[in-house]
TIDOSE-62009 format. One line per field, with one value per residue (C-alpha): x, y, z; residue number from 1; residue in one letter. Coordinates in steps of 0.25 Angstrom, whole numbers, plus 5000, padded with zeros to 4 digits. Layout:
<rs>
xx <- (X:...)
yy <- (Y:...)
zz <- (Z:...)
fiti <- (NUM:...)
vovo <- (a:...)
</rs>
This chain:
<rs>
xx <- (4685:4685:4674:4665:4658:4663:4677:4685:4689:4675:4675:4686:4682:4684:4697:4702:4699:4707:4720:4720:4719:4730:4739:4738:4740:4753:4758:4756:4760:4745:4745:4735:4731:4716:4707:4705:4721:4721:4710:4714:4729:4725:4714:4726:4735:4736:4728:4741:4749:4737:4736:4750:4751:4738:4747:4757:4749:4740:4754:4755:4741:4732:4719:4714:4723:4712:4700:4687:4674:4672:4659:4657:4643:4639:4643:4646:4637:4640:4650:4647:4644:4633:4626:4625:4615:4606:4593:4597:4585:4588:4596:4609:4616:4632:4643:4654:4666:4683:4695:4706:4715:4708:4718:4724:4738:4736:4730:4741:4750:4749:4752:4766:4769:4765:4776:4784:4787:4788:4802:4793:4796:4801:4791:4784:4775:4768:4757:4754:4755:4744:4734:4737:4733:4720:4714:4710:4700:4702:4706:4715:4710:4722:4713:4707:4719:4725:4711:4714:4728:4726:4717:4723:4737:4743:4753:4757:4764:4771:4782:4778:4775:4766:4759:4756:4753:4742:4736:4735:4729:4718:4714:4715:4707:4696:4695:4694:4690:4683:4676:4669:4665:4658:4653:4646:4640:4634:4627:4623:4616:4613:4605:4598:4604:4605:4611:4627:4637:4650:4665:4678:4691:4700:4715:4719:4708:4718:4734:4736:4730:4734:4744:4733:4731:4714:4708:4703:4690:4690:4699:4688:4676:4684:4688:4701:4706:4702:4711:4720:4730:4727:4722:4734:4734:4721:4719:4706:4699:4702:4697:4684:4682:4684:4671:4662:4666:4662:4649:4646:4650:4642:4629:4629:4630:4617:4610:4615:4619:4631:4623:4613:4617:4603:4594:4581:4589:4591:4601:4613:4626:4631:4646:4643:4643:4632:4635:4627:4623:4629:4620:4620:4618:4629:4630:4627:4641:4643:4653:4658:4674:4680:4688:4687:4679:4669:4665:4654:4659:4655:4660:4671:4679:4669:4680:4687:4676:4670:4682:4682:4666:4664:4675:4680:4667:4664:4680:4676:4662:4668:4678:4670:4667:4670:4680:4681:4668:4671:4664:4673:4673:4673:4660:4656:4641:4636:4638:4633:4641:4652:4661:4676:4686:4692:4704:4713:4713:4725:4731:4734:4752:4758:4772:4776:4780:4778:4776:4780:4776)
yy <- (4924:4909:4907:4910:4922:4915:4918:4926:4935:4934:4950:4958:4970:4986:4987:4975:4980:4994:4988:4978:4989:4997:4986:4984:4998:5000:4988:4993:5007:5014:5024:5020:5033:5033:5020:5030:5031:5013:5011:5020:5016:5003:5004:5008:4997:4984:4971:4964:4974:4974:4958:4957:4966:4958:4945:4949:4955:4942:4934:4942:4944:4932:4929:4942:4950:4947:4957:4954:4961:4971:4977:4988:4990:4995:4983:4973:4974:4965:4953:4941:4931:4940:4943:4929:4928:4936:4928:4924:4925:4911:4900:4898:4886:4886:4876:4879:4873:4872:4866:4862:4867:4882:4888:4901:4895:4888:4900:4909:4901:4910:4921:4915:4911:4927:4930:4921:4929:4941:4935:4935:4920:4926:4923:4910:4913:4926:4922:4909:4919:4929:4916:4914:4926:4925:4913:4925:4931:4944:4951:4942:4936:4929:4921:4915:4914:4907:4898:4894:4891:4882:4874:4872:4869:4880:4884:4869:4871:4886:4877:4869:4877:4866:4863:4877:4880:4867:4872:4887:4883:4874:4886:4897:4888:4883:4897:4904:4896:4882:4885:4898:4891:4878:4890:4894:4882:4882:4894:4893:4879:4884:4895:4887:4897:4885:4873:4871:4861:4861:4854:4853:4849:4841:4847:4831:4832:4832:4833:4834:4849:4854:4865:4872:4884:4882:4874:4859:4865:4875:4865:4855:4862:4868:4857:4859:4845:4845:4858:4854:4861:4854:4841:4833:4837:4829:4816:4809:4807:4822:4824:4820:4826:4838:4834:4831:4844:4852:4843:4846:4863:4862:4856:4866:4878:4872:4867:4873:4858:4851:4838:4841:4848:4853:4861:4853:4838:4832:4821:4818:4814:4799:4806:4816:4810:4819:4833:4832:4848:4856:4856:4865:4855:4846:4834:4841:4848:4841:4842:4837:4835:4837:4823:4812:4804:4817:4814:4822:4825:4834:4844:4851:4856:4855:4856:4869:4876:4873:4880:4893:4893:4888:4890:4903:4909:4907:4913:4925:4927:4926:4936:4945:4950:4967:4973:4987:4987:4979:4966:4954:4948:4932:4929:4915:4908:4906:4918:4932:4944:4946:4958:4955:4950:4958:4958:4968:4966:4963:4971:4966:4965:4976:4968:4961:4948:4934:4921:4908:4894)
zz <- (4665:4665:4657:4669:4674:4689:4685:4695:4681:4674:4679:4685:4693:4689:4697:4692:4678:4680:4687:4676:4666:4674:4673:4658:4655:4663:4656:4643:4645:4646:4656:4668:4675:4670:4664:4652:4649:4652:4642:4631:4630:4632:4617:4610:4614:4604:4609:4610:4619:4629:4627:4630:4642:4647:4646:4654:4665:4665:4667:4681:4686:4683:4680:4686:4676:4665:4659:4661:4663:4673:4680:4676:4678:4663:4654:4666:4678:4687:4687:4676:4689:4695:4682:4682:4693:4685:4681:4662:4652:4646:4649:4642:4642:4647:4641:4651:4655:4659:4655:4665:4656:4658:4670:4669:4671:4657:4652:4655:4646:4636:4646:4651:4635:4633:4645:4643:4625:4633:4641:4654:4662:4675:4684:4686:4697:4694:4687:4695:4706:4700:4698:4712:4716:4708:4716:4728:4717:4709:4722:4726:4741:4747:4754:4742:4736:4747:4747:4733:4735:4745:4738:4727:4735:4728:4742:4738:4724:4722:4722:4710:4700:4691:4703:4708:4694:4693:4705:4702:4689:4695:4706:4697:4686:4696:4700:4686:4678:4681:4693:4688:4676:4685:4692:4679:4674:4689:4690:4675:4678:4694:4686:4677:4666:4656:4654:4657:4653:4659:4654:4660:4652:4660:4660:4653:4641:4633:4631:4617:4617:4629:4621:4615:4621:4619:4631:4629:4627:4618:4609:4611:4607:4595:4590:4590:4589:4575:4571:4560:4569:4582:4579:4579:4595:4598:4599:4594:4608:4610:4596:4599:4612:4603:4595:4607:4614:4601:4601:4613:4610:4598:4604:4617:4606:4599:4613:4623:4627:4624:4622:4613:4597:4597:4609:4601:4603:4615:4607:4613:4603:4608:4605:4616:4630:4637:4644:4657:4661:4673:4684:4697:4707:4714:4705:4691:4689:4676:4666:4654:4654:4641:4640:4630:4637:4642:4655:4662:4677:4690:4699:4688:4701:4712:4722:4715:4713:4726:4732:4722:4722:4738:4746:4740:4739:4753:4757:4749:4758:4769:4768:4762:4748:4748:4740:4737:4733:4718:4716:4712:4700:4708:4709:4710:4704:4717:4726:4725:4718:4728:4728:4728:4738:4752:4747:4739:4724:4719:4708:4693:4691:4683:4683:4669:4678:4670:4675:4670:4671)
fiti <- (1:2:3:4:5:6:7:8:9:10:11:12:13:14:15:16:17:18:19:20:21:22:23:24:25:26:27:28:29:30:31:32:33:34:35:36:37:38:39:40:41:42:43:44:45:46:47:48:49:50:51:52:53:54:55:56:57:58:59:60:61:62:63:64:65:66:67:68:69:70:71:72:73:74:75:76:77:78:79:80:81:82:83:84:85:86:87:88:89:90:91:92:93:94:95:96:97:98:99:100:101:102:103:104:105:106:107:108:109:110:111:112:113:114:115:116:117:118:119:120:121:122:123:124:125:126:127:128:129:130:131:132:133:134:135:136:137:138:139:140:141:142:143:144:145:146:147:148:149:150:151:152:153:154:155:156:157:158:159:160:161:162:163:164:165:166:167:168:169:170:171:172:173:174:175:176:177:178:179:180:181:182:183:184:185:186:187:188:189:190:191:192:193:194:195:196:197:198:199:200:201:202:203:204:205:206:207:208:209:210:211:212:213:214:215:216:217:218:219:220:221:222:223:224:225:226:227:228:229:230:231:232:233:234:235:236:237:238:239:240:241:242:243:244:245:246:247:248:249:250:251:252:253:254:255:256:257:258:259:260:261:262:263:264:265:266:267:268:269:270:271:272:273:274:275:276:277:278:279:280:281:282:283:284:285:286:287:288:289:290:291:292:293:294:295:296:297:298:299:300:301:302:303:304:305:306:307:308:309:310:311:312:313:314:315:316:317:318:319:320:321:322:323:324:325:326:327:328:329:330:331:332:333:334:335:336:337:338:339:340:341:342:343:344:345:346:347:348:349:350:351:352:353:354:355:356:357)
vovo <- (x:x:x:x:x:x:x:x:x:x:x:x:x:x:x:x:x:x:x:x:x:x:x:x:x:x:x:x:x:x:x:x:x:x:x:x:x:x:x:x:x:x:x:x:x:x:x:x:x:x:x:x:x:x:x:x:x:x:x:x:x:x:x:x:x:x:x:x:x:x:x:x:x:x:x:x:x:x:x:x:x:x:x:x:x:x:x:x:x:x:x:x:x:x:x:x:x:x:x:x:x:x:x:x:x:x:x:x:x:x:x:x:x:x:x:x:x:x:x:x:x:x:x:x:x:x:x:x:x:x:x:x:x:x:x:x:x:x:x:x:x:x:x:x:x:x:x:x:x:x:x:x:x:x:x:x:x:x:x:x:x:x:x:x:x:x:x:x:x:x:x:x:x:x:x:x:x:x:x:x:x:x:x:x:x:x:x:x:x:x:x:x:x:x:x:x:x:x:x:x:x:x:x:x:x:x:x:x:x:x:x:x:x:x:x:x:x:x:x:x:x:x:x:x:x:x:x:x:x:x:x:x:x:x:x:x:x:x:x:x:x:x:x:x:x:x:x:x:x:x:x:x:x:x:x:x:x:x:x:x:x:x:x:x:x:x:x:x:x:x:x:x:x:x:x:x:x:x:x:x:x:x:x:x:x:x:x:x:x:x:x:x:x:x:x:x:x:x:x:x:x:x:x:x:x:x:x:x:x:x:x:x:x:x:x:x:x:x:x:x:x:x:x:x:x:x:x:x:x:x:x:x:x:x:x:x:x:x:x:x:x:x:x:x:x:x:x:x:x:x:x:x:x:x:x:x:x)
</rs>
């Protein structure tokens, strides 16, 4: 879900849920007449068939193809976003960030190296297609889509394939993933629901590791450059960024503030440069950049966010918001629940089409 509960897949809806469900259960042979006859043939079937149908399917249809909660008014009520505008108890500190790195083109490499054992390689554009089709939202709006691809020149560079595949990965990034969780950290501190901290890692923060599957991130704060396995990948400025992120991991789970290793000391390391707070006013949109020099900067993707929190917001208001009655599962930090899109939800693909990169 992008690590956000603004994330366009943070929820799908009950429809969404059933077609998906149909889908899988033809693919591995389940009959499909009742929800009864899906679920049970599908409890008997091996984890690994299921994750290997899923794959394929994902290959095909894009980010939307994944599970996710569902309002189903007993153990969810309502979507993740609109109980966030519910009045918290006590305050809870957020730690939150990105990585560049984080797209779901790089993320479906594991999904074309999958197709690619199975002898699938014969189409190339199928699954940049399906991520294409995701920028108009969960029920597919062409004139979001259309929106998106022109601001991220995408009509310019079907015919160059790392291009258009650059392009796409920065929309469908800034869309899932970045900009839901900027959108976080500022309705966490807009609400006064505790103290954030954000961080960005750069796609260039390093080279040596970039053919690990794990993000920068996650092989920072886990020390990873000191793995006996690994190490020999990492230089020694790398090496030590790997130390300071831990530091800083370390000291937000004893604190609640990255800074400090204690919530009674107000003591600041001299080997940590200091992590200012995220603040919810115009010149308070700090981060800390995951670099070996650890700059703090502003406005993380004011521009991209601006046009997915802004301009589409405001393109989806004036076109109107009913659907058949279901709420969305889009919903973004600063408007009010909103029901899904005017236009007919597109279906998850049955074919057994592959891409390639």
């Amino acid at each position: 879900g992008g690590g956000s509960a603004f994330s366009p897949a943070s929820i799908i809806t009950k429809r969404r849920a059933q077609a998906q469900a149909a889908v899988l259960a033809d693919d591995v042979g389940c009959p499909s007449s009742t929800s009864e006859e899906i679920v049970s043939c599908l409890r008997q079937l091996p984890a690994r068939v299921l994750n290997d149908a899923q794959t394929k399917l994902l290959a095909i249809s894009g980010p939307f193809q994944y599970w996710g909660p569902v309002v189903d008014e007993v153990y969810l009520q309502e979507p993740l976003a609109k109980a966030l505008q519910r009045p918290q108890l006590r305050k809870v500190d957020l730690l939150i960030g990105s990585a560049q790195q984080d797209g779901l083109i790089s993320r479906a490499k594991a999904i074309k190296k999958f197709e690619e054992s199975q002898g699938r390689t014969n189409s190339k554009t199928t699954f940049y297609q399906a991520l294409q089709n995701s920028l108009g939202g969960e029920d597919s709006n062409l004139f979001i889509e259309n929106a998106a691809t022109w601001y991220y020149s995408l009509e310019h560079s079907t015919d160059d394939y790392s291009t258009f595949s650059r392009a796409l990965e920065n929309a469908t990034r800034d869309q899932f993933i970045t900009c839901p969780i900027i959108n976080m950290a500022n309705h966490w501190a807009a609400n006064s629901r505790g103290n954030v901290f954000m961080y960005h890692v750069p796609a260039s923060s390093s080279e040596s590791s970039s053919g690990l599957e794990l993000l920068l991130d996650v092989q920072y704060a886990f020390g990873l450059p000191f793995y006996p396995k690994y190490e020999e990948q990492f230089t020694l400025e790398e090496k030590s960024l790997s130390l300071q992120v831990m530091q800083y991991i370390s000291n937000f789970v004893n604190s609640g503030n990255p800074n400090y290793p204690h919530s009674f000391s107000r003591k600041m390391s001299r080997l940590l440069p200091p992590w200012p707070m995220f603040l919810p006013n115009d010149d308070g949109d700090n981060y800390k950049e995951f670099t070996i020099s650890m700059p703090t900067l502003k406005g993380l993707k004011k521009a991209d966010c601006s046009f997915w929190s802004d301009y589409i917001r405001r393109l989806k208001a004036s076109m109107g918001s009913e659907s058949n009655g279901e709420q969305s599962a889009e919903f973004n930090s600063t408007d009010a629940p909103s029901k899904g899109l005017s236009s007919s939800e597109s279906q998850p693909v049955g074919d057994k089409v592959a891409y390639s990169r």
